[in-house]
N, C-alpha and C positions, 0 to 999 in steps of 0.2 A: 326553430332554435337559431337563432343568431349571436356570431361570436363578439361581437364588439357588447352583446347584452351579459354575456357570461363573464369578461373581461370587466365591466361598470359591476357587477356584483359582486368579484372578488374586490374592485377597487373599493369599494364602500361596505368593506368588512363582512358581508354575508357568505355565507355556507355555501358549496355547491353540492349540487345533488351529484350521484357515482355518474350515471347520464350524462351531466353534462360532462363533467371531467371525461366519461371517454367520448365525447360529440368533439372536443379539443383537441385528445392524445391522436386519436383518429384522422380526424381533420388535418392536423400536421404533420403526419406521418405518410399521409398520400397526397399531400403537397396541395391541397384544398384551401387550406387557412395558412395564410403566408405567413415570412418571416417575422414581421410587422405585430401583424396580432398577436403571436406565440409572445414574444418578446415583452409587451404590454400585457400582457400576461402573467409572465414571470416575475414580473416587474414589482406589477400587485401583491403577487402569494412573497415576495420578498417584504416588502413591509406589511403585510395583513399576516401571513402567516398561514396557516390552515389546520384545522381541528384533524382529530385521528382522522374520523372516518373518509376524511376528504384525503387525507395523504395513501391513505388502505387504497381509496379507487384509482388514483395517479399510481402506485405502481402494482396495483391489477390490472390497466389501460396496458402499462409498457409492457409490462412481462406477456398479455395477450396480445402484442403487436407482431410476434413473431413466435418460432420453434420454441418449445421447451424441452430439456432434454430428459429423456428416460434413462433414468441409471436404474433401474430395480435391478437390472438383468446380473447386474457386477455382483461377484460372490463375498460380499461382506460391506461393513458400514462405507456409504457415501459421506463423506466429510469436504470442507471448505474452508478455508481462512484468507481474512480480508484484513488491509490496514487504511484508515483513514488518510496513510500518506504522511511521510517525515523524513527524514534529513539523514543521510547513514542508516534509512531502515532496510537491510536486504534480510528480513526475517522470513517472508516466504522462499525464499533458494535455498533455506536450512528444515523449515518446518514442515514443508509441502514431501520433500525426498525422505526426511527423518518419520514422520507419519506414515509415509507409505509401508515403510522397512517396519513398521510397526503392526500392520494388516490394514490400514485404512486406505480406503479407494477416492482418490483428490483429482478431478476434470476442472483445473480453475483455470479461469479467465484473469487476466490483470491487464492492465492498463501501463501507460509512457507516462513517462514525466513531465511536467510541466512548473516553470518558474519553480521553484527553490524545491519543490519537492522533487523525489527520484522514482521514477517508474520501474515496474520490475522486467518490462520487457526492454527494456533499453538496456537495462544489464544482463537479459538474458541473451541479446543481439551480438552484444560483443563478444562473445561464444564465439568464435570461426566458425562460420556455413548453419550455426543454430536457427531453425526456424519456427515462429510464432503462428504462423499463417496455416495453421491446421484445417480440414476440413471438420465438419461435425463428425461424417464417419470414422475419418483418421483419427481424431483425439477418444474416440468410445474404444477402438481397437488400441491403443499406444496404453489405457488405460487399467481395460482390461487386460492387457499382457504384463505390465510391470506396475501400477499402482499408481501410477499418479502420471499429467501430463499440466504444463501452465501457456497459455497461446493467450494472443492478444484476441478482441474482438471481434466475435463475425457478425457479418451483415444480416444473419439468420436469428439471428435471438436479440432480443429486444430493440428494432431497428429505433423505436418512438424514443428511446432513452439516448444513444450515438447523435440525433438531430438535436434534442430539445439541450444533451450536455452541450454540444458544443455551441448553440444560441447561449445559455450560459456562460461562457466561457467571454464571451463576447461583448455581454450586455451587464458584466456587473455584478451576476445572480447566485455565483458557484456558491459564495460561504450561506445559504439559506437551508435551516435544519430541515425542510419538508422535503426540498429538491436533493438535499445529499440525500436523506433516509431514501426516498423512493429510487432514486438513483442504482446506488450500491445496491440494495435489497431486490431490484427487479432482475439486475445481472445476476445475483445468489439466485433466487429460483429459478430462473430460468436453465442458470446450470444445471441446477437437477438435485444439488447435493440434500441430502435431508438434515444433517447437523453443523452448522457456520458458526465457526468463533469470526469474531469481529475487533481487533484490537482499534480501540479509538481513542488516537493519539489530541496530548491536551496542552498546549502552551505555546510560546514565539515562534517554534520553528513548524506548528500546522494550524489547519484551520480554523479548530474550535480554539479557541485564546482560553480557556479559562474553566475550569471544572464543572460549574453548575449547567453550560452549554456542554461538555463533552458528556454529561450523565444525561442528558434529556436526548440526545442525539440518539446515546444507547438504549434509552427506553421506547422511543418510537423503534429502534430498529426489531428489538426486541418482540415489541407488538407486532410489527408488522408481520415478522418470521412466524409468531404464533398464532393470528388467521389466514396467514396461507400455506397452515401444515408443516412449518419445519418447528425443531428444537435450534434458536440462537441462544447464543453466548456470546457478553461483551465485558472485555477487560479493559482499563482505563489506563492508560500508560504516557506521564509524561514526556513530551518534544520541546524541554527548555534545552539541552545539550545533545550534539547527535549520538546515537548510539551506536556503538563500538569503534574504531579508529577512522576508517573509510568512509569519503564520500567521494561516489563518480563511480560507473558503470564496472567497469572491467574489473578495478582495484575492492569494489564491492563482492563482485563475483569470486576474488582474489581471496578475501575475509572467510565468506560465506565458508570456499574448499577448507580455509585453515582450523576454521569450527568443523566441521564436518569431518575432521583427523584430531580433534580433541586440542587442536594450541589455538582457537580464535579470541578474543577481546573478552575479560571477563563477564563487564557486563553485556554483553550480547550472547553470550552464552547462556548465561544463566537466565537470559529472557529467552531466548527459542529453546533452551530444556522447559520450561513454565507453560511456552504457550503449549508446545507438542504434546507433553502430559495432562494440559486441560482441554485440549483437542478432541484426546483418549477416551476421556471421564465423558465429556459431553456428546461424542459416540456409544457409549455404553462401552466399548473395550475393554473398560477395567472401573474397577468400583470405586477406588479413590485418587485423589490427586498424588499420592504416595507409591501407589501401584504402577501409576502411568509414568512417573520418574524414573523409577525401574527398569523399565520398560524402554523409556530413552536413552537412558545411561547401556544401558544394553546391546543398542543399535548402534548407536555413538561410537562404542569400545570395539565392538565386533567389526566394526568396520560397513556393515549392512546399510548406514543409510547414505556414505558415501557411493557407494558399489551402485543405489537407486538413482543417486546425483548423477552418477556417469551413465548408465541406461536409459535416463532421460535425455542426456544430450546425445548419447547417441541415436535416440528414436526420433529425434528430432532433429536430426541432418549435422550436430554439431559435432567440432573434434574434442572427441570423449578425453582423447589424452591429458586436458585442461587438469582434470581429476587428480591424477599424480604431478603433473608438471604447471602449476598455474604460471610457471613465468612465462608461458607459451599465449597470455592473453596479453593482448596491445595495450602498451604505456605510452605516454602522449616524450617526446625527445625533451622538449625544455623544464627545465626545474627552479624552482627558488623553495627559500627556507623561510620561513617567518621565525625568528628568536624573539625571547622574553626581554620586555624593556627596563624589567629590573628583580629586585629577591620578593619572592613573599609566595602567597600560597594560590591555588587558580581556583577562582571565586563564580567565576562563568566562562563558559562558550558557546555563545549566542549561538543557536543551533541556525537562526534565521538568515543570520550574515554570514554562517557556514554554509548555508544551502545558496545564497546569491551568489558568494565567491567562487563555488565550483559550477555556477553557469557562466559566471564570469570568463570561467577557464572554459570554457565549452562541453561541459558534460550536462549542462543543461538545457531546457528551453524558454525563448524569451513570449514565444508565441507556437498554436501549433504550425506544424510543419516544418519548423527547423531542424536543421539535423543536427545529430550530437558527434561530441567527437569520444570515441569507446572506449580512449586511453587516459582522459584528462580525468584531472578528481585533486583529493588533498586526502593526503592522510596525516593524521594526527597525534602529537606524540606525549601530549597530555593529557589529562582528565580533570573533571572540578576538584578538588581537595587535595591535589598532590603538590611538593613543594617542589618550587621552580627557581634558577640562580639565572640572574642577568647574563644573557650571550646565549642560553641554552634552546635548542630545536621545540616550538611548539607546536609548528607544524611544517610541512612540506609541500608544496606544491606542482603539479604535472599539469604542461598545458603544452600545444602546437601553435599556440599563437601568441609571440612576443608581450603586443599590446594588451593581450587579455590578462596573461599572467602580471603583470605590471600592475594594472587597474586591479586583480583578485587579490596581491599581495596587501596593495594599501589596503582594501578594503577588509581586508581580513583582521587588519590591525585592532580595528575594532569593534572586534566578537568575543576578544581574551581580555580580560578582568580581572587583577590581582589583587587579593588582599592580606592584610598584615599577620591575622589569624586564618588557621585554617577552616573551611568551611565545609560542610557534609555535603556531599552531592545528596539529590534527589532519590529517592525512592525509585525501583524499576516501574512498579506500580502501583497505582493509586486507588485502587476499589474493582468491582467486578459487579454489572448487573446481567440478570436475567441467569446466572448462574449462584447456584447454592439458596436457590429461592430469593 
């Protein structure tokens, strides 16, 4: 078997057999088949594409490149939740602690951000002393003792998927529906969880642009979860506007505590009460999506899945005190305001040019490796449909670096869209597959 043959086979539209998909994951995963091939590779299955069965063996390869984790042992349902990635999403910092306080046992991994999207460990970093860098044994114990733990990556579970993303990343390849499915779905089982909602976000500000791609995304994922023994669930949730007011690490983190006390951003609220209660349902915890609201609304009020929020940081080296006092997380010193350039009603906010602006300010990345700064972000002080008088605050800006804030100011100018009529903002979400049949 030769790779430049399997490489001329994807390029000329043919099938591969699972063989050779893992004679490649294999191969580059022990540094046999160089950067070069892999790449050319990628290249191909980016414009040819690849039927199920071939996507099923690509992330069977990854997920058997390394550890899978055994959760049977934890005394009640293993769960997980994932986002395709979006602009203001910090839904896992609410629904990961909110699930827990609910009886479900959550061992997730998540990822950094990168270019306009916001990663959930860069906001869980800006925590003081909070650490991501768990061992596998650390995070089984952190888990089984309080319900939930989120750490970034390790070198132990799926190393073939860490290599072949960041070639990705590099060459072009990242927005390809075969390589996101196997991607995400190898890190899901390999964690261990046996029931993963998947929210996969659909418009400007991520990577599927357009619905008929964000439902085909969720259908492979779907598949994929259900030949290799899990129960997935995927909800479909527009990223034309960010959701809730925040975007940038700390000030996210900021948000997340003020939902998690019952005063956060309505609609972000009422999307992590939705996903947590479909969490429930697709756990089996509770029979209806009615029950499991219940159920949230009940941790939420009690105070319980704050109390989770703050046992996670503390289990994870962070200053728990963030909990009750978020002013205690770092804000970047310099500030500007963006105001409305005249009356009418807010038509758009480019979620896309919101997510550039706050890397602009340094809460983002331009490439890996850069550092972020934990305090810069924008927070936002309108939404689509609300009405707005010329001079009035749209938004606010935090940033450490003069010239960024300057550059994110203008740039931010135009992401807001005024119109004469009022306009309905978007729906939180748009469909559900693999859930309710």
């Amino acid at each position: 078997m030769r790779t430049v043959d399997l490489i001329l086979k994807k390029r000329n539209g043919q099938v591969l057999l699972p063989k050779e998909i893992a004679y490649l994951v294999n191969g580059f995963t022990s540094g046999e088949i160089p950067d070069y091939q892999m790449a050319s590779f990628l290249m191909a299955v980016y414009f040819q594409g690849m039927q199920d069965t071939e996507t099923q063996a690509l992330t069977r390869s990854m997920v058997d490149s390394g550890r899978i984790l055994d959760l049977s042992s934890l005394p009640g349902p293993t769960a997980d939740k994932h986002s395709t990635g979006g602009v203001g999403d910090k839904v896992s910092l609410v629904v990961v602690p909110l699930a827990a306080a609910c009886g479900l046992y959550l061992a997730k991994m998540s990822g950094r951000g990168l270019g306009h999207t916001g990663g959930t460990i860069d906001k869980l970093e800006s925590i003081p002393g909070f650490r991501t860098d768990l061992t596998v044994d650390q995070l089984l114990a952190q888990v089984r003792s309080i319900g939930c733990a989120i750490i970034s990556q390790t070198p132990d579970l799926t190393p073939a998927d860490g290599k072949i993303y960041a070639l990705r990343d590099v060459t072009g390849t990242v927005d390809s529906l075969p390589l996101i499915a196997s991607s995400v779905m190898s890190k899901k089982i390999a964690s261990g969880a046996q029931h993963i909602l998947i929210d996969v976000k659909c418009g400007w500000g991520a990577f599927m642009r357009d619905l008929p791609q964000a439902v085909e995304l969720a259908r492979i994922m779907v598949q994929l979860g259900r030949e290799m023994g899990r129960k997935v669930g995927c909800v479909i949730s527009p990223m034309e506007e960010p959701l809730g007011w925040a975007v940038g690490n700390s000030l996210e983190v900021v948000e997340a505590i003020k939902t998690l006390k019952g005063d956060g951003p309505p609609d972000f609220t009422r999307a992590v009460r939705y996903l947590s209660a479909e969490l429930l349902r697709l756990a089996g915890s509770v029979a209806t999506l009615a029950e499991g609201e219940e159920q949230v609304s009940a941790a939420l009020s009690s105070g319980a899945a704050l109390q989770r929020f703050a046992w996670m940081i503390e289990a994870q080296g962070g200053d728990a005190r963030v909990a009750d006092d978020p002013d205690r997380l770092p804000r970047a010193h310099l500030e500007a305001v963006l105001e409305a350039p005249g009356d009418g009603f807010l038509a758009e906010v480019d979620a896309l040019q919101v997510g550039h602006a706050a890397m602009l300010l340094g809460a983002g990345r331009q490439k890996k490796g850069d550092a972020v700064d934990p305090g810069a972000g924008l927070l936002l002080a309108r939404k689509v449909g609300e009405e707005v008088r010329r001079g009035e605050r749209l938004a606010t800006l935090y940033s450490n670096q003069p010239e960024g804030l300057e550059r994110a100011l203008q740039f931010l100018q135009g992401a807001f869209s005024l119109s004469p009529e009022r306009v309905a903002p978007s729906p939180l979400f748009l469909g559900k597959v693999g859930i309710d049949g």
